[in-house]
N, C-alpha and C positions, 0 to 999 in steps of 0.2 A: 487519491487527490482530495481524499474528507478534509486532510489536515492543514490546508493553504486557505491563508485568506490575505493575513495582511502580511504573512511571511510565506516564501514559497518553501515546498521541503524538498525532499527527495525525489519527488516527482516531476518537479523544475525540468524543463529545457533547455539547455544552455545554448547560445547565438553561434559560437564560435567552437571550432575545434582544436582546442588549444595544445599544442604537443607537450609533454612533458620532459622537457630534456634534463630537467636536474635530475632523475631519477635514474642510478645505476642500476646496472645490470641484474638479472633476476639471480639469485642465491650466488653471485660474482664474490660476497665478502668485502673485508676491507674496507674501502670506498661509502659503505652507507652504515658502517659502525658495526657492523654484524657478521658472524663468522659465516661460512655455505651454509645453507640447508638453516638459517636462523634470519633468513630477513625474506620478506614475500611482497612482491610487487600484482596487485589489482589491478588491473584496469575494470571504471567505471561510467556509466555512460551520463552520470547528473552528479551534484554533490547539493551539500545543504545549504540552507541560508543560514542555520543556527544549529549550535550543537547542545544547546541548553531544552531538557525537561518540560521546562516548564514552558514551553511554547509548542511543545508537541514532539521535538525529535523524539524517537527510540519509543516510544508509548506502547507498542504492540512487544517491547522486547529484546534481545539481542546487540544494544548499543554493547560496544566496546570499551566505553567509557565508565559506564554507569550500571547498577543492577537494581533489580526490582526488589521486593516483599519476595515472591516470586519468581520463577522462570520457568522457559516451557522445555522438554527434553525432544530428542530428534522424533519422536512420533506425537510429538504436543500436547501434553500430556503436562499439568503442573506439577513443579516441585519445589520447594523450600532452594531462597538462595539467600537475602539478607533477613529472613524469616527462619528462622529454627525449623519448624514445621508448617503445613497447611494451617488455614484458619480455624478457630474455635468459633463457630454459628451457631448461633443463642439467639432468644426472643422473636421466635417463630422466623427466622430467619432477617435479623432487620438489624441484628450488632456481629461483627468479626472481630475477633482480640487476633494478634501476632503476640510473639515473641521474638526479641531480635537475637540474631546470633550475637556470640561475643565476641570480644577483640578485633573484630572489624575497622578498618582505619582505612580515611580518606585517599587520594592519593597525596594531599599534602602531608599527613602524617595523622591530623586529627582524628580522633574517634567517631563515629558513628552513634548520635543518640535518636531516640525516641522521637527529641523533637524535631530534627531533620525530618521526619516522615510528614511530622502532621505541618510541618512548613510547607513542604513541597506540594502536599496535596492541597494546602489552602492556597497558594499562591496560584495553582492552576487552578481553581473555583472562581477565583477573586474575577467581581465583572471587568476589571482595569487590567487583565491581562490576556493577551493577543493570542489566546489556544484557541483555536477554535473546535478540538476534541471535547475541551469542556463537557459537551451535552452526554457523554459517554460515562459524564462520573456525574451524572443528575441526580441517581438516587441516595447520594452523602449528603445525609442531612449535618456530619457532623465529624470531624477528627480530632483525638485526643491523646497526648500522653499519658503513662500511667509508672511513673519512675523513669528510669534511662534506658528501659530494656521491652516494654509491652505498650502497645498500640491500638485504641480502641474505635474503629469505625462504626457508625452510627447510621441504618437507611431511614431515609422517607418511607420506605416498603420495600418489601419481599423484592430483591433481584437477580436471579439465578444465576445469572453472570458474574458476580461482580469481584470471585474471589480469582476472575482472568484478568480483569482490569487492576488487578495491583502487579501486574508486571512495570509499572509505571517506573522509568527510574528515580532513585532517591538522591536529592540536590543538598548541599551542606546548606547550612543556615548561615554557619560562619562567615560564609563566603558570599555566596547569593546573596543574604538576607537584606543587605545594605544597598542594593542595588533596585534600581526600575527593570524589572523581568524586561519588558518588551526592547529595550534599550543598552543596559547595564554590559559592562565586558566580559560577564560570564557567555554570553552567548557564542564566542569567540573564543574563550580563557578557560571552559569549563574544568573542575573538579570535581572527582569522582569516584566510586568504589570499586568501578571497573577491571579488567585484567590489563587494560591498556590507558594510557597516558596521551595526551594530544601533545607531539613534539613542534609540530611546524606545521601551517596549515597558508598554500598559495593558492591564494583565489583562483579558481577558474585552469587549477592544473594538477594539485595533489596536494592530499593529507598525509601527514606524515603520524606515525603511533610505536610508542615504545612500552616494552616491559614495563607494567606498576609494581615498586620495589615491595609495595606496601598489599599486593594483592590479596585476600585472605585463602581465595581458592588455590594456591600457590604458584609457582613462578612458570610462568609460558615458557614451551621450546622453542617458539615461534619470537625471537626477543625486537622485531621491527615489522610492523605493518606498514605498506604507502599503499591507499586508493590512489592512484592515478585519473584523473578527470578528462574521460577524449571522448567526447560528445557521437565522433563519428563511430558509424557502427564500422565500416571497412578500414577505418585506420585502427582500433582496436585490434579487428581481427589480424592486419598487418605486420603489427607491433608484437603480438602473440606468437608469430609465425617465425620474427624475425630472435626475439628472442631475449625484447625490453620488455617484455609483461612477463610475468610466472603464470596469471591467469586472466579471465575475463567472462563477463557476460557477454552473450553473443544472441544475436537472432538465428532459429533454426537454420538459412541456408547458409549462412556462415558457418553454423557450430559443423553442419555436416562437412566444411570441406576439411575437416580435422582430424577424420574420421581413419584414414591411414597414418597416422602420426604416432606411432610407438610411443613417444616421448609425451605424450598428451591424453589425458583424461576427459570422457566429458561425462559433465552428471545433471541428470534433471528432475526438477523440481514438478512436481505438481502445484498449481494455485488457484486460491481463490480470485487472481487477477481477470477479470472481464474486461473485454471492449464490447465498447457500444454506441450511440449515438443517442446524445441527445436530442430530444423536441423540447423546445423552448415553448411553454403553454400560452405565452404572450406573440407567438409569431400568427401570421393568420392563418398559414399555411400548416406547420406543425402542431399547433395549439385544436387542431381539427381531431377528433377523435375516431374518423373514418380512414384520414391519409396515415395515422399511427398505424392502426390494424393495417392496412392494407401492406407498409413497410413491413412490420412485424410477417406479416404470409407471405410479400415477395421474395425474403435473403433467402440465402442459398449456405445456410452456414457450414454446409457439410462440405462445399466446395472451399471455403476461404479455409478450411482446416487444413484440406489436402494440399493446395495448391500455396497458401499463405505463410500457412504454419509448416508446410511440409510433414504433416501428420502429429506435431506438439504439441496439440491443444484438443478441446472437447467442444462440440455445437455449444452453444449459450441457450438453452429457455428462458432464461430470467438472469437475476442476481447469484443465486447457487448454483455451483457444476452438478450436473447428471450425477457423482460420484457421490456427492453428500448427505450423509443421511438426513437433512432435513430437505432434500428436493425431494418435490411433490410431481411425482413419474406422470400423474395424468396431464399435467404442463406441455409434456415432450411433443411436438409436433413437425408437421412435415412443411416443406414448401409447398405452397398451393397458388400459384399467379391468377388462376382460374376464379377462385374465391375473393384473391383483394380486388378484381376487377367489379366481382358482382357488391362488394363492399362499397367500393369507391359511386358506382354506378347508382346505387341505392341512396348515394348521400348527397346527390347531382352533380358530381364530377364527371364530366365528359370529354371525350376525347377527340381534340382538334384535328385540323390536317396536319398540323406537324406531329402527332401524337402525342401530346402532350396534351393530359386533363384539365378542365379546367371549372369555375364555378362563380357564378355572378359575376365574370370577366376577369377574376383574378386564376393567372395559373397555377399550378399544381409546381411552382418552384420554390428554391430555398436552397441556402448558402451551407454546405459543409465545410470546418475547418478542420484541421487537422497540425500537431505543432511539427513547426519542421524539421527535417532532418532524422524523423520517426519513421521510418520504410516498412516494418510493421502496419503502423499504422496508415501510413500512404496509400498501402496494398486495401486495408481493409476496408479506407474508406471509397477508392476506387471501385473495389469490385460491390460493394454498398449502392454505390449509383448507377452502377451498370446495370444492376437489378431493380432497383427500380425505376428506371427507363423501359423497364418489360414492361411494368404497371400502370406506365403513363404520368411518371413525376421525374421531374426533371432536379437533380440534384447536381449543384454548384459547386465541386471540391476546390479548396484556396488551402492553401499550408503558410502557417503565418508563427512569428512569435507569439507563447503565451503572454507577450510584452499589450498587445495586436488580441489577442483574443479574447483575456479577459473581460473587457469594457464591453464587449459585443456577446457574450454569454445568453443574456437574458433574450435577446432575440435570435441569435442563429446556433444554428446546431453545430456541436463539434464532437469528434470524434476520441473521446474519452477513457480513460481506466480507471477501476473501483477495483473494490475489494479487500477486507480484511480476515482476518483469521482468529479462530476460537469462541466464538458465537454468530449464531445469525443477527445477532440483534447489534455487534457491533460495526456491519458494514449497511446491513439493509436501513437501519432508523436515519443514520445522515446520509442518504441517498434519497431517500423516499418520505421520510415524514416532512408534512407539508409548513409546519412551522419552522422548517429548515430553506425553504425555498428561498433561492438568491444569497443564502449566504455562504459566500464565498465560494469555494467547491464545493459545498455540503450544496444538495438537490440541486443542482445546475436548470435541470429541466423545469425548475419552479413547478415541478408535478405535487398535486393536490387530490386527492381521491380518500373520501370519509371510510369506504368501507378498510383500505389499505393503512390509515393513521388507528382504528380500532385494531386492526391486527399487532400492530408495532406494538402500540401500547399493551397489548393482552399480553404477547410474548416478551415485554420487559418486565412485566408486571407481578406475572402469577410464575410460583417456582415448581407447581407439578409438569411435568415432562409431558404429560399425554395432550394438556390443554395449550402449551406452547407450540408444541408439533401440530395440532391440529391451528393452531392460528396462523403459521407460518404457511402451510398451506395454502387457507384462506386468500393470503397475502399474493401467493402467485398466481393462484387462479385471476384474480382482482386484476394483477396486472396483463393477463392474455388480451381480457374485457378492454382493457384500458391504459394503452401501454403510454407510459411517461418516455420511456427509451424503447430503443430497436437494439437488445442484447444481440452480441455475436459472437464470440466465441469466447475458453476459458483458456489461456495459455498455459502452457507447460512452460517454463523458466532454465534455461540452460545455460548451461558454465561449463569452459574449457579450462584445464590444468594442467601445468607441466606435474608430471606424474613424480612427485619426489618425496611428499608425505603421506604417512599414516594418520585414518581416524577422519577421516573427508567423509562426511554423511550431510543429505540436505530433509529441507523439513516441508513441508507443505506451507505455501508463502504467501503474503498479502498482495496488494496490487503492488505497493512500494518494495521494490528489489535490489539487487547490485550493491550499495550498499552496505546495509545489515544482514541481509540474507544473504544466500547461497551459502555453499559448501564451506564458507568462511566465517559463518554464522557462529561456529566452534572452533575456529580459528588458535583460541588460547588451550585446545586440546590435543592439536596436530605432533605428532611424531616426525623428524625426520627419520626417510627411511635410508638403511646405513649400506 
């Protein structure tokens, strides 16, 4: 949700669940211009506001449309895609040269030069346009071409990251350049270097995608992608059953009922995706530094895994899953009711005859939202209140449009996903650094803590490995002390398939899914199988 502010992305929740009936039948032929086993229907459960770069789609990777400097391979791991090789890192770490591949061409047919890159990356710098990722490419002091074929970034400082941040995709100039980014009909129209073409895009039903003749990676077997856009989780799974989807994201008790289906695959994903809940530091109630801990000791995450997740997910301590090598294992704690009592009690919160705490006559309540139509999240933020009602705080679930929640952010808590992938520093800083507070999805919680903004900065800063690891740390400790959110759990990401291709591998994934990710992620490398 870093990427929304004045555009929603991918992680939008749509009002309405809209059917897709223009969409034939899954690998049917004929009818969608495609022969069997060459056209693949997704269902998806959100789609984008914009399919243009330079506002934020695709930044982490994987667009269909578009390729980076960069890409990451199915254990994430970088490798050269409109870049010949990795970067050349010089002056103490503070310049990257690329070199571009050759013969590269748009999918209008144009070439690919040098200056397309340092376009796109200036154009997403530029204060007058509406990314709000922006702050992820702070440290480019500067981008330049150097002929039609080498590209030279320039930092402010040392940032260890930042040869993951050129997965960025690369936008023509020819085309974009004449346009107002936040407005212009590329955002709708895009062109691109991608393996795939945008053929037909209905709002609020399905994207249609075909074979780019002009590919450089060469020609897909897969010659027609449709995402299908059906908000609801049970008509997805329905539709998958019956035999209008090829595939689909699903929530785990969906995905299990699949599970005897010869004709169906399912495969899951590990992710950096977290739910959690924010405290708004402006409420009086969650802005309290005692009702925080005391949330943080009450949940019960080990239960919302089994019972939620149906075993798909990992407890949450913080922003990093247990699994990552940058979490910091002393973090790992148990539930304790016992302790957020003596917390609460300690900070004069007391507890009424209705049980419910309270302090200077205000209670111990506050509004949870959650966006609707999210049963995931429904479940999470239920069983979130039910626990602390053990505590003595009485939590308010409403499920509302993020039409309806946005405006109310700064004061009540909602029940939220984060997460990115391939540095810590590129989901934790617009979460948590306090110069992010309130904007937009970036810091929801308006959370603010000096020693937690010196940590960010240490670990964007310095590029030896031992002083980032130790500051990342830091970072979580900080938050036990002083939690901005009540982390809950890390989801596992699952997707059901009609079992008809070869080469289906998933990758460890951000909070933003369905989509770009899943097993479809490689999409342009799938085999039919014969």
């Amino acid at each position: 949700m870093t990427t929304r502010r004045r555009i929603r992305g991918a992680a939008a929740v749509l009002a309405t669940a809209a059917a897709v009936s223009a969409c034939s039948a899954p690998g049917s032929g004929g009818a969608d211009g495609a022969a069997a086993g060459e056209s693949v229907v997704i269902g998806v459960s959100t789609e984008p506001d914009t399919l243009s770069p330079l506002l934020g789609y695709g930044k982490d990777g994987n667009s269909k449309l578009f390729d980076g400097l960069l890409a990451r391979t199915a254990d994430m791991t970088l490798e050269p895609a409109l870049a010949t090789a990795l970067p050349r890192i010089t002056d103490g770490g503070r310049t990257y040269t690329y070199t571009l591949r050759k013969g590269v061409r748009f999918s209008d047919g144009k070439p690919l030069t040098a200056r397309d890159v340092v376009f796109t990356y200036r154009t997403v710098l530029d204060d007058d346009t509406n990314n709000t990722a922006k702050s992820e490419l702070a440290a480019v002091k500067d981008v330049r071409a150097v002929g039609d074929d080498t590209v030279v970034f320039t930092l402010h400082h040392p940032y260890a990251p930042f040869a993951a941040r050129t997965v960025l995709p690369i936008v023509p100039e020819h085309v974009a350049g004449g346009q107002d980014p936040n407005t212009g009909p590329f955002n709708t129209k895009p062109v691109g270097t991608g393996p795939y073409v945008l053929a037909d895009w209905r709002k609020g039903e399905k994207l249609t995608f075909k074979a780019n003749p002009h590919y450089w990676g060469g020609a897909p077997k897969v010659k027609k992608l449709t995402m299908a856009i059906v908000p609801d989780d049970d008509v997805r799974a329905t539709r998958l059953r019956s035999g209008d989807l090829d595939g689909a994201v699903l929530p785990p008790n969906l995905a299990a009922t699949f599970k005897g289906d010869d004709d169906k695959k399912t495969y899951r994903a590990t992710s950096y995706d977290v739910r959690v809940v924010t405290l708004p530091s402006g409420n009086p109630v969650t802005g309290d530094t005692a009702i925080r801990r005391a949330l943080d000791l009450a949940v019960d995450r080990q239960a919302m895994v089994d019972k939620i997740l149906d075993g798909a997910g990992r407890p949450a301590y913080g922003p990093l899953p247990v699994d990552d090598p940058w979490f910091a294992e002393d973090v790992e704690r148990p539930r304790d009711l016992a302790e957020a009592g003596r917390v609460l009690d300690a900070a004069g919160w007391t507890k009424g005859e209705d049980g419910v705490r309270a302090k200077d006559g205000r209670p111990a309540r506050f509004t949870l939202y959650y966006p609707s139509g999210d049963k995931v999240r429904q479940d999470h933020a239920l069983a979130y209140a039910s626990d602390a009602k053990k505590a003595g705080i009485d939590v308010r679930v409403e499920s509302a449009t993020w039409e309806v929640i946005e405006p109310r952010m700064h004061r009540d808590a909602v029940l939220a996903g984060f997460g990115s992938t391939g540095d810590p520093d590129f989901g934790l800083y617009t979460m948590l650094h306090s110069s992010l507070a309130g904007d937009g999805f970036n810091n929801m919680a308006h959370y603010a803590d000096p020693a937690v903004d010196r940590a960010l900065e240490t670990g964007r800063r310095t590029q030896d490995p031992e002083t980032r690891k130790a500051a990342y740390a830091a970072l979580q400790r900080a938050l036990v002390k002083n939690p901005g959110y009540t982390f809950l759990t890390h989801i596992d990401h699952l997707y059901v398939l009609a079992d008809r291709w070869k080469g289906l591998t998933t990758q460890t994934e951000p909070h933003e899914h369905g989509f770009a990710a899943g097993p479809w992620w490689n999409v342009e490398d799938w085999q039919p199988t014969p």
